[in-house]
DRENFI-265660 format. One record per residue (C-alpha): residue number from 1; residue in one letter; x negated, y, z negated. Coordinates in nm, 4 decimals. Layout:
<atoms>
ATOM   n res        x        y        z
ATOM NUM   A        X        Y        Z
...
</atoms>
This chain:
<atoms>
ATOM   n res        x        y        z
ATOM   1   X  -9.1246  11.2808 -15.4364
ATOM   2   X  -9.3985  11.0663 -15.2624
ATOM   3   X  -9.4141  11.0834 -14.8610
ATOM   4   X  -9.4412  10.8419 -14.6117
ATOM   5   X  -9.8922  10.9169 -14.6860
ATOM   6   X  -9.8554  10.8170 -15.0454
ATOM   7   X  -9.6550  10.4931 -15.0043
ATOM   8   X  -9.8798  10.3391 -14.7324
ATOM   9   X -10.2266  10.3880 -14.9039
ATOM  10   X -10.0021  10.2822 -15.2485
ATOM  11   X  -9.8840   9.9510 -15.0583
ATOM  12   X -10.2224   9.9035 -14.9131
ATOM  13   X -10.4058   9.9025 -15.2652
ATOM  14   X -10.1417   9.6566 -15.3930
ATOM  15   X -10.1537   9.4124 -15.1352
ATOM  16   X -10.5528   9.4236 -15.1857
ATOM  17   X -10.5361   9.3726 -15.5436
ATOM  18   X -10.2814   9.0383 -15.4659
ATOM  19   X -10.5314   8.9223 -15.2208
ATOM  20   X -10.8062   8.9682 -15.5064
ATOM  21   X -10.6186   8.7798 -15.7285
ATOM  22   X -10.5282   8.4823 -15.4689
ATOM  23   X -10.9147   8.4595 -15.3927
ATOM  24   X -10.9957   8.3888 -15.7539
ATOM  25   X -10.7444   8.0727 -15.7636
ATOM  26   X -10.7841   7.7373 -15.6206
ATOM  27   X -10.7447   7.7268 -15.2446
ATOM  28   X -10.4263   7.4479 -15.2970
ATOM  29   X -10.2914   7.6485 -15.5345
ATOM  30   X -10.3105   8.0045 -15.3577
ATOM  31   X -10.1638   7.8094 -15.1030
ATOM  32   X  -9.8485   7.6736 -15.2478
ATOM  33   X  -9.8036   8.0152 -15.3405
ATOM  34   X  -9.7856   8.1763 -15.0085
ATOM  35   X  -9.5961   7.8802 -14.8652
ATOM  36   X  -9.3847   7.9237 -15.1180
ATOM  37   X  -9.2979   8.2795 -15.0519
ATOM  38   X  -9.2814   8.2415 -14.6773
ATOM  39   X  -9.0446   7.9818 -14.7187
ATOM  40   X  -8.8616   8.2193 -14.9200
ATOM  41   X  -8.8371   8.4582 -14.6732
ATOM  42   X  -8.7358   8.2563 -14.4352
ATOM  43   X  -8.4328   8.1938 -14.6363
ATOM  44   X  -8.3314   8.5388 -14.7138
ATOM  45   X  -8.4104   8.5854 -14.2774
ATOM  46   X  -8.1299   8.3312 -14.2031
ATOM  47   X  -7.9102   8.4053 -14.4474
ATOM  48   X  -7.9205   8.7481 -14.2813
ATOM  49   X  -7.9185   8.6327 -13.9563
ATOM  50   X  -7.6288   8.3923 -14.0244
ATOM  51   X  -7.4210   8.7421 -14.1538
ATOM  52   X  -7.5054   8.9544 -13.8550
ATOM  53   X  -7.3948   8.6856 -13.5652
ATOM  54   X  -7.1564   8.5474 -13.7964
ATOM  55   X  -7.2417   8.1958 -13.8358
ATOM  56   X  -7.1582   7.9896 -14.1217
ATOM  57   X  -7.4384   7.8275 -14.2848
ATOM  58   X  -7.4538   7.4503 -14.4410
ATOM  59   X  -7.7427   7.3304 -14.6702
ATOM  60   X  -7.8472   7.1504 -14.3803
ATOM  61   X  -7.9307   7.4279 -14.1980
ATOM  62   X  -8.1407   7.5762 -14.5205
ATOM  63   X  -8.3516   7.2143 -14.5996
ATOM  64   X  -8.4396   7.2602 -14.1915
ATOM  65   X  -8.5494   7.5539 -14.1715
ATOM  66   X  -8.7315   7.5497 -14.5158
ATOM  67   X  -8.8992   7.2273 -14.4116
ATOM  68   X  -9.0176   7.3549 -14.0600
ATOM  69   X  -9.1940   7.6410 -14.2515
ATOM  70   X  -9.3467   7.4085 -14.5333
ATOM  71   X  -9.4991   7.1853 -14.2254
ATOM  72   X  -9.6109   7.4837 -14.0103
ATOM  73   X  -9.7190   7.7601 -14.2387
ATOM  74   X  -9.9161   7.5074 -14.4682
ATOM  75   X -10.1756   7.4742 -14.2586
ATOM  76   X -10.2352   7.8136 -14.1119
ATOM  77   X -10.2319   7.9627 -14.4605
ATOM  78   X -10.4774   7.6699 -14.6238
ATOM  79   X -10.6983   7.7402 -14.3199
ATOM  80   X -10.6716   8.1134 -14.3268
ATOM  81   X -10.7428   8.0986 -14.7101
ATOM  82   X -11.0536   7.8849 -14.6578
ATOM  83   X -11.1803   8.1100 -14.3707
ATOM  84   X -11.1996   8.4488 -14.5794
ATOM  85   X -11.3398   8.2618 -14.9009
ATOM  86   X -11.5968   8.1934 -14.6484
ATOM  87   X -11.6551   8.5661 -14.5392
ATOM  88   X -11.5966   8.6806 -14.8579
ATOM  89   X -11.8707   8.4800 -14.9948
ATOM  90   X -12.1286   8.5791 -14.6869
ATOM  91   X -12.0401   8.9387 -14.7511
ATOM  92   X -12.1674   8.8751 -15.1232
ATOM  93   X -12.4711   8.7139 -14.9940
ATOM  94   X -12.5148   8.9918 -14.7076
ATOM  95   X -12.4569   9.2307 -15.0170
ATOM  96   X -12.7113   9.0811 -15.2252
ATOM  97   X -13.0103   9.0433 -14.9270
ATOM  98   X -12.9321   9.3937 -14.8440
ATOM  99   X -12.9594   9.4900 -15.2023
ATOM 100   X -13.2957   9.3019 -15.2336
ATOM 101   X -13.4357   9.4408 -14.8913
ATOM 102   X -13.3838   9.8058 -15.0041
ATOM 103   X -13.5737   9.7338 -15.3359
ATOM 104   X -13.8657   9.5847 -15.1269
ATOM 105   X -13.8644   9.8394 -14.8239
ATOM 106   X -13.9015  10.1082 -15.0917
ATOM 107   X -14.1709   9.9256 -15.2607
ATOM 108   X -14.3615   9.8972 -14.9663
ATOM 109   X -14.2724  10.2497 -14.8880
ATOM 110   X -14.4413  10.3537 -15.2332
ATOM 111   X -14.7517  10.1741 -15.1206
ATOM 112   X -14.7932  10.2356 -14.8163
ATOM 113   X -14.7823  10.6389 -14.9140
ATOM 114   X -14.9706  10.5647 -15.1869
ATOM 115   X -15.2023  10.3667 -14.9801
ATOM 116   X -15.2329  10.6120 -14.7037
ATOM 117   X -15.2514  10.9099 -14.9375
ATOM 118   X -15.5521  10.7876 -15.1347
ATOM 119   X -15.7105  10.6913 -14.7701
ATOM 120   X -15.6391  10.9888 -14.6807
ATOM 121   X -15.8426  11.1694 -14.9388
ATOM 122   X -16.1800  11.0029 -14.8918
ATOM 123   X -16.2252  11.2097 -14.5911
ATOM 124   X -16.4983  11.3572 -14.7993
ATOM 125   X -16.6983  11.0831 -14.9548
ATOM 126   X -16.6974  10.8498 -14.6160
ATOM 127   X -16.7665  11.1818 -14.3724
ATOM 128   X -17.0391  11.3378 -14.5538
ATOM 129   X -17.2893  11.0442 -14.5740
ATOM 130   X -17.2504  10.9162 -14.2854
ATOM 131   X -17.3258  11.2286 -14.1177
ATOM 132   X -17.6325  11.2475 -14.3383
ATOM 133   X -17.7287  10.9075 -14.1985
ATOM 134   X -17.6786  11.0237 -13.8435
ATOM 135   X -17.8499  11.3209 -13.8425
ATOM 136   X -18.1449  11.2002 -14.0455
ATOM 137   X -18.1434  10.9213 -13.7959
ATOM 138   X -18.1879  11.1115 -13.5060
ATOM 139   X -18.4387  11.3188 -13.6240
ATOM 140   X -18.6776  11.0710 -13.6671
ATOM 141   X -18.4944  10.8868 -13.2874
ATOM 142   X -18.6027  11.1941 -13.0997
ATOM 143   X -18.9838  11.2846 -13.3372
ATOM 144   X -18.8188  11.6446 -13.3851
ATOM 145   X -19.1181  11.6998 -13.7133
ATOM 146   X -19.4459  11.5075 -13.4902
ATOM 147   X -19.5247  11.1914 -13.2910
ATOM 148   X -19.4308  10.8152 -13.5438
ATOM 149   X -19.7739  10.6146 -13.5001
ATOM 150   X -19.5497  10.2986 -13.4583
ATOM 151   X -19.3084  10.2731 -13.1799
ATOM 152   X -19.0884  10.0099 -13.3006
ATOM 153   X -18.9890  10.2605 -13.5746
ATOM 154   X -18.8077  10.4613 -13.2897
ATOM 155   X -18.6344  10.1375 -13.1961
ATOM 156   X -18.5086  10.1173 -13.5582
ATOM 157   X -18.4037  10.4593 -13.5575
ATOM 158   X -18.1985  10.4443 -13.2082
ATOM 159   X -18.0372  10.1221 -13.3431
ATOM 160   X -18.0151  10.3140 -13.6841
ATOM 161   X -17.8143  10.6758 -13.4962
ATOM 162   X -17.6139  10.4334 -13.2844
ATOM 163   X -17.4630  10.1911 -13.5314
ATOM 164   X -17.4100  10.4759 -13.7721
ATOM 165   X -17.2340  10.6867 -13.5023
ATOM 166   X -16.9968  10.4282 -13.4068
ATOM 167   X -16.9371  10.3456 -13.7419
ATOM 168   X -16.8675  10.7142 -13.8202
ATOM 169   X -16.6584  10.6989 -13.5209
ATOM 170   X -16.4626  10.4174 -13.6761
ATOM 171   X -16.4304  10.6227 -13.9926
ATOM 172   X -16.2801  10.9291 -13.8027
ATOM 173   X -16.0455  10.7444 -13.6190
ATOM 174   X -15.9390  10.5469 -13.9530
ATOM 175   X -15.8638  10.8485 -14.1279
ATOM 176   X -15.7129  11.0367 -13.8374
ATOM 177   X -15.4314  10.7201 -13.8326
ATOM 178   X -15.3678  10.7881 -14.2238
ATOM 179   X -15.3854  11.1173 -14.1781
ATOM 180   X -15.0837  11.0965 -13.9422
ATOM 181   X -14.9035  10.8478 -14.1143
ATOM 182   X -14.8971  10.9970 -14.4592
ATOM 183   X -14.7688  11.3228 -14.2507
ATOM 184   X -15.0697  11.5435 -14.3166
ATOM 185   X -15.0689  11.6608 -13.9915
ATOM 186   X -14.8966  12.0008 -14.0076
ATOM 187   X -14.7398  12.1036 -13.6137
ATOM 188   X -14.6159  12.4410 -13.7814
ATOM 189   X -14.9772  12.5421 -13.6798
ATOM 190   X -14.9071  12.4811 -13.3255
ATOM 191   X -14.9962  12.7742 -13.0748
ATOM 192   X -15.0166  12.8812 -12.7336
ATOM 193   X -15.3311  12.7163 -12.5897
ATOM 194   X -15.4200  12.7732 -12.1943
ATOM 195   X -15.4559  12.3831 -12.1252
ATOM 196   X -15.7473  12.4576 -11.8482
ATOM 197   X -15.9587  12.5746 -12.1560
ATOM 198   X -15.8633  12.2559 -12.3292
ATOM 199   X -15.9702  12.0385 -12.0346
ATOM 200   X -16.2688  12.2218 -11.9644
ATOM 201   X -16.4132  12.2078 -12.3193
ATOM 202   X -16.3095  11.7942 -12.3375
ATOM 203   X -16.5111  11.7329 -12.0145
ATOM 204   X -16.8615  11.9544 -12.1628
ATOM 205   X -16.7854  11.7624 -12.4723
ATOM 206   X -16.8348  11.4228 -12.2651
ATOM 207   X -17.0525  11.5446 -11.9758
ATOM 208   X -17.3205  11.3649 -12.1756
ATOM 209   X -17.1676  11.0211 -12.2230
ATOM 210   X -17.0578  11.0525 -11.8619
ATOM 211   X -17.4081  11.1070 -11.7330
ATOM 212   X -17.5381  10.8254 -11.9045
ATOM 213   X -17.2969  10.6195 -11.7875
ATOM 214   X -17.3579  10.7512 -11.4408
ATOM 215   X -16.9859  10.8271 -11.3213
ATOM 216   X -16.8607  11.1639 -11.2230
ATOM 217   X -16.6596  11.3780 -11.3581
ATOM 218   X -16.4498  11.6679 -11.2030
ATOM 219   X -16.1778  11.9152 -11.2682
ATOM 220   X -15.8575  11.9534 -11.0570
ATOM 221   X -15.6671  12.2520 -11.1312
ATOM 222   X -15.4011  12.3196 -10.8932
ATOM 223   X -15.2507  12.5691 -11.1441
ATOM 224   X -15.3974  12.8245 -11.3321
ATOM 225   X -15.3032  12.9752 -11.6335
ATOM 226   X -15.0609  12.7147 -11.7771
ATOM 227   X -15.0107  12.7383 -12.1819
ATOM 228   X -14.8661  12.4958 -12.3969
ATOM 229   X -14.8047  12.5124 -12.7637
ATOM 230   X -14.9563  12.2646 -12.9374
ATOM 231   X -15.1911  12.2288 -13.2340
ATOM 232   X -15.5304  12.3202 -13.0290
ATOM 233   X -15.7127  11.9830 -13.2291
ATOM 234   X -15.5095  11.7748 -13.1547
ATOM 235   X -15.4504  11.7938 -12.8237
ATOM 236   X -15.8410  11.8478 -12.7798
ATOM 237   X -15.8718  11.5400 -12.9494
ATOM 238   X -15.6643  11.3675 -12.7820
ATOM 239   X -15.8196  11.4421 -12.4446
ATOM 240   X -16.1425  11.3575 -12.5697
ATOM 241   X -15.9970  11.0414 -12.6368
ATOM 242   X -15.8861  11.0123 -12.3022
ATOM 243   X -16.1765  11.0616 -12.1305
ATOM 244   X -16.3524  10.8857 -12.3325
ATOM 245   X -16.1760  10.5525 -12.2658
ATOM 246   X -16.2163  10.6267 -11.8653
ATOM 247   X -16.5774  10.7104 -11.8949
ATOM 248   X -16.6598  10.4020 -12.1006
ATOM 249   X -16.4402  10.1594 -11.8753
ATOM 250   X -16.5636  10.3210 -11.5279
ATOM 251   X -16.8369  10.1215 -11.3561
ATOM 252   X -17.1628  10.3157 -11.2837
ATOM 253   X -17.1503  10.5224 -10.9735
ATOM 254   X -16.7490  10.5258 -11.0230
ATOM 255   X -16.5094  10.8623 -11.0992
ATOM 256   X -16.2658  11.0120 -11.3265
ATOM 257   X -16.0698  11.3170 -11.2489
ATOM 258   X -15.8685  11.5273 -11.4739
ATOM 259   X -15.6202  11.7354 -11.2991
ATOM 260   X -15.3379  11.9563 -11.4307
ATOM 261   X -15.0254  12.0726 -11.2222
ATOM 262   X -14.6709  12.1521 -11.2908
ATOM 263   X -14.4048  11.8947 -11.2962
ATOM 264   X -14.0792  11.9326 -11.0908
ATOM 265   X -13.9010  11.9831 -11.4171
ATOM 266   X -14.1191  12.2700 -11.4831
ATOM 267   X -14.3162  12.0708 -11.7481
ATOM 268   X -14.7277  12.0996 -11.7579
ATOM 269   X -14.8868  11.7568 -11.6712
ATOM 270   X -15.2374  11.6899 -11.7595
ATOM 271   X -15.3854  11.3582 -11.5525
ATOM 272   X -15.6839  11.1349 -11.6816
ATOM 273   X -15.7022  10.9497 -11.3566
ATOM 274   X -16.0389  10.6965 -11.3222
ATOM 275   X -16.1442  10.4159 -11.0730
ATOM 276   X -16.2606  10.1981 -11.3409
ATOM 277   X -16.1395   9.8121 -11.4618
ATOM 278   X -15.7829   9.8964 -11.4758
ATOM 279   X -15.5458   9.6296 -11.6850
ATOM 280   X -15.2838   9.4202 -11.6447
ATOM 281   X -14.9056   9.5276 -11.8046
ATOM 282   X -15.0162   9.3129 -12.0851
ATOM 283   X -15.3191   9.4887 -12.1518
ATOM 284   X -15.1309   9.7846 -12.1382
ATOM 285   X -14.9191   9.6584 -12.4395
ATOM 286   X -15.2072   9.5558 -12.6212
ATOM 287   X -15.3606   9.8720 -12.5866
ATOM 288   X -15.1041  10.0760 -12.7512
ATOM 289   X -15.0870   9.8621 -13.0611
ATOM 290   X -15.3444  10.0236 -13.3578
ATOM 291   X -15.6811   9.7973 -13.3382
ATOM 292   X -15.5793   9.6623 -13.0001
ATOM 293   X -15.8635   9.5639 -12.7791
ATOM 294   X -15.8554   9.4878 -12.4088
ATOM 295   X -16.0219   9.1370 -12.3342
ATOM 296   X -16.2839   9.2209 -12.0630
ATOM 297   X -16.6530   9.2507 -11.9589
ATOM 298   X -16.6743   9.6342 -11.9901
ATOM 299   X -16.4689   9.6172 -12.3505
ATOM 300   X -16.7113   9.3899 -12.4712
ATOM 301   X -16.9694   9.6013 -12.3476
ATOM 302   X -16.8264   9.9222 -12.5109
ATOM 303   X -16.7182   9.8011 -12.8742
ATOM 304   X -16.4360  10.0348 -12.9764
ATOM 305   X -16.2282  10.0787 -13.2812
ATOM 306   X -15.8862  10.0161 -13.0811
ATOM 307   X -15.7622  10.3297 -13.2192
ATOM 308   X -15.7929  10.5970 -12.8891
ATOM 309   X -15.5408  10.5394 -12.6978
ATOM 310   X -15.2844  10.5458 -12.9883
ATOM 311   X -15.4080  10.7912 -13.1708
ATOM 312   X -15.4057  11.0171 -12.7995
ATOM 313   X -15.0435  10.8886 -12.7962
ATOM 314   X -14.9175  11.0138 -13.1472
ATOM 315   X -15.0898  11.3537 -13.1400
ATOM 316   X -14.9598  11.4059 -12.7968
ATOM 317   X -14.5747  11.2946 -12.9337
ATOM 318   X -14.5959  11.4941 -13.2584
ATOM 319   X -14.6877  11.7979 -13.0231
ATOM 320   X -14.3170  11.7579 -12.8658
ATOM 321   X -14.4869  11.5758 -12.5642
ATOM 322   X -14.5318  11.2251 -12.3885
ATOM 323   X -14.8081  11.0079 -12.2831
ATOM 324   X -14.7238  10.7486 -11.9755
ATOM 325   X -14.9638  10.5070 -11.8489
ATOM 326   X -14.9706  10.3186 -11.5062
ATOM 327   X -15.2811  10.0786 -11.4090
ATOM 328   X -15.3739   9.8034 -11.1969
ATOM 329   X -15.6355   9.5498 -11.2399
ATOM 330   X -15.9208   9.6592 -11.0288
ATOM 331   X -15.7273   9.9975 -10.8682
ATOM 332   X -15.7865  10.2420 -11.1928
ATOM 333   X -15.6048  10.4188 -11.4306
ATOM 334   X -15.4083  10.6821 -11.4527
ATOM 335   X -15.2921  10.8279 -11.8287
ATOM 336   X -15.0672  11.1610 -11.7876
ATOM 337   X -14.9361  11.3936 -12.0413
ATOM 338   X -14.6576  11.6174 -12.0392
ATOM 339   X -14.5570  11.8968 -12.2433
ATOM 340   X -14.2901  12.1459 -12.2092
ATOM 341   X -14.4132  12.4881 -12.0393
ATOM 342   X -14.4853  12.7670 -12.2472
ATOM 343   X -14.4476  13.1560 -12.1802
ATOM 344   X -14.7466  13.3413 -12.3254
ATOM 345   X -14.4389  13.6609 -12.3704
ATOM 346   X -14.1955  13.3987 -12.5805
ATOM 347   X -14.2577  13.4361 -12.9086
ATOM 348   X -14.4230  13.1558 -13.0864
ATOM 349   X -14.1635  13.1337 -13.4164
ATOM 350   X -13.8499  13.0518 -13.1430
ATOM 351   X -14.0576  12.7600 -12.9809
ATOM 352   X -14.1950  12.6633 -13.3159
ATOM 353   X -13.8502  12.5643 -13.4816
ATOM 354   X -13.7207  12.3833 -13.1652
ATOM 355   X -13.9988  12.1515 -13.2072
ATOM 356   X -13.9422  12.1502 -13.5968
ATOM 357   X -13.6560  11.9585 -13.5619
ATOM 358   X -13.7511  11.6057 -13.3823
ATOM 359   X -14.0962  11.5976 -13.5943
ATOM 360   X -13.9795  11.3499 -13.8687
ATOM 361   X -13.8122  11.0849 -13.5974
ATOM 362   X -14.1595  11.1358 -13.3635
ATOM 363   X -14.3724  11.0230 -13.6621
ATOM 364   X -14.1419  10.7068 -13.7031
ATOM 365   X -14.1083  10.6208 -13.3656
ATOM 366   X -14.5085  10.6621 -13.3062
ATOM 367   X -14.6202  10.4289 -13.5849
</atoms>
């Protein structure tokens, strides 16, 4: 015998299918229908309230009432019926636009991975000739095989090594971004790495550019010892990137420090702090977007791809940590990234999966 369970979800499918049916008639006619039946009921109410108090009823008393619920219920249900042909007819629109959005997200999902993939792979082709053409190009910049009779030949070949480094620049950054966004960076190779090492080998890398440039550079490490896992590129990279942008936007005879310290929550912080241009909160937004570039003297100056401080931001997030950013116009910057602490004596598999897990939703959220 059915219970109380079966009955309700039985009633429930019934009254759906009549409300089915009254949605495919006319609105007047659907109606008359339900006025119809409520007047009915209203019948069968006062008959049974006439039994119960004991009242005698006249066919007066049954035109009244039946007219008082013709007059009042016509218009509530002829409103009420209009109102959900209305909704039901937006949710078949919403239906259909959802329907059509899915098809064209996941076309553009197919090629944008195809897109990204096949960017991806000329790594190669792009890397490999233009690091002929730089390193032909110095050669002849700095007369490594004997003296060129004409000196405007070294001009060409400065302007030749500079405007093929930047472009080959431009080319590593390009396929760094596809790189990350067709997910061929692989954090299962992250490791411990002692983050004064890391710093340390970033500033050597740039002691050059910073020379040039005239603006010092020095080390702050108020802790020693500090590891974080990470995948050692990246975050190399990514500190290179750093510096780079507050070397390039520090006036001559300016600073940048680098310090690293432990947070109050126990997290290692790594600060790119310079006295350079600084930027406004806009500029700060712009900055972050791919191919954004900062509208001032010393960016003009310094023709970058845009790509840095993103690309800094990405690696650092896929790496389980987080890059914040405070400036002021004239008063400096200050970039600082934070990753969680990591015990040399842990092992590496038991950090490893924890940071597994939020991968996929970092890569979305970064780009």
């Amino acid at each position: 015998m059915p219970g109380p369970a079966n009955v309700q979800p039985r009633l429930l499918r019934q009254l759906n299918a009549a409300n089915h049916w009254l949605g495919r008639r006319h609105p007047a006619f659907a109606t008359a229908l339900l006025v119809t039946a409520c007047t009915a009921v209203t019948q069968v109410l006062l008959v049974i309230c006439g039994a119960l108090f004991d009242q005698p009823l006249t066919g007066k008393m049954f035109t009244i009432c039946g007219v008082i619920t013709i007059l009042v219920a016509t218009p509530v249900i002829l409103h009420a019926q209009l109102l959900l042909r209305a909704q039901r007819a937006a949710g078949q629109r919403l239906k259909l636009m959802t329907r059509e959005l899915a098809i064209a997200l996941h076309n553009a999902k197919d090629v944008n991975t195809s897109r990204t993939k096949q960017f991806a792979n000329m790594s190669h082709e792009l890397r490999t000739p233009m690091n002929a053409i730089v390193g032909f190009s110095d050669i002849l910049r700095h007369q490594r095989f004997g003296p060129m009779q004409n000196a405007r030949y070294l001009e060409f070949a400065a302007d030749i090594n500079d405007s093929a480094q930047h472009l080959l620049d431009l080319i590593n950054n390009l396929l760094d971004l596809a790189k990350l966004e067709a997910g061929g960076f692989d954090t299962r190779e992250a490791e411990p790495v002692e983050v004064e090492d890391a710093v340390d080998m970033a500033v050597r890398l740039l002691q050059p550019l910073a020379t040039q440039q005239q603006v010092a550079v020095s080390v702050d490490i108020t802790m020693s010892g500090l590891h974080v896992l990470v995948v050692q590129r990246m975050l190399r990279q990514a500190l290179i990137n750093l510096l780079s942008n507050a070397i390039k936007f520090t006036p001559p005879q300016g600073r940048v420090q680098v310090g690293v310290d432990r947070d109050a929550d126990g997290s290692v912080a790594i600060r790119v702090s310079d006295s350079g241009i600084g930027m406004t909160p806009a500029d700060i937004r712009t900055a972050f977007v791919p191919f954004g570039q900062v509208d001032s003297m010393l960016s003009r100056k310094h023709a970058g791809t845009g790509l840095g401080l993103p690309l800094a931001k990405a690696m650092v997030e896929l790496n389980h940590g987080l890059l914040d950013l405070s400036s002021m116009p004239g008063k400096g910057t200050v970039v600082t990234l934070r990753f969680p602490a990591f015990n040399p004596d842990q092992p590496v598999s038991l950090m490893t999966q924890a940071q597994l897990e939020d991968i996929a939703a970092k890569v979305d959220e970064t780009l």
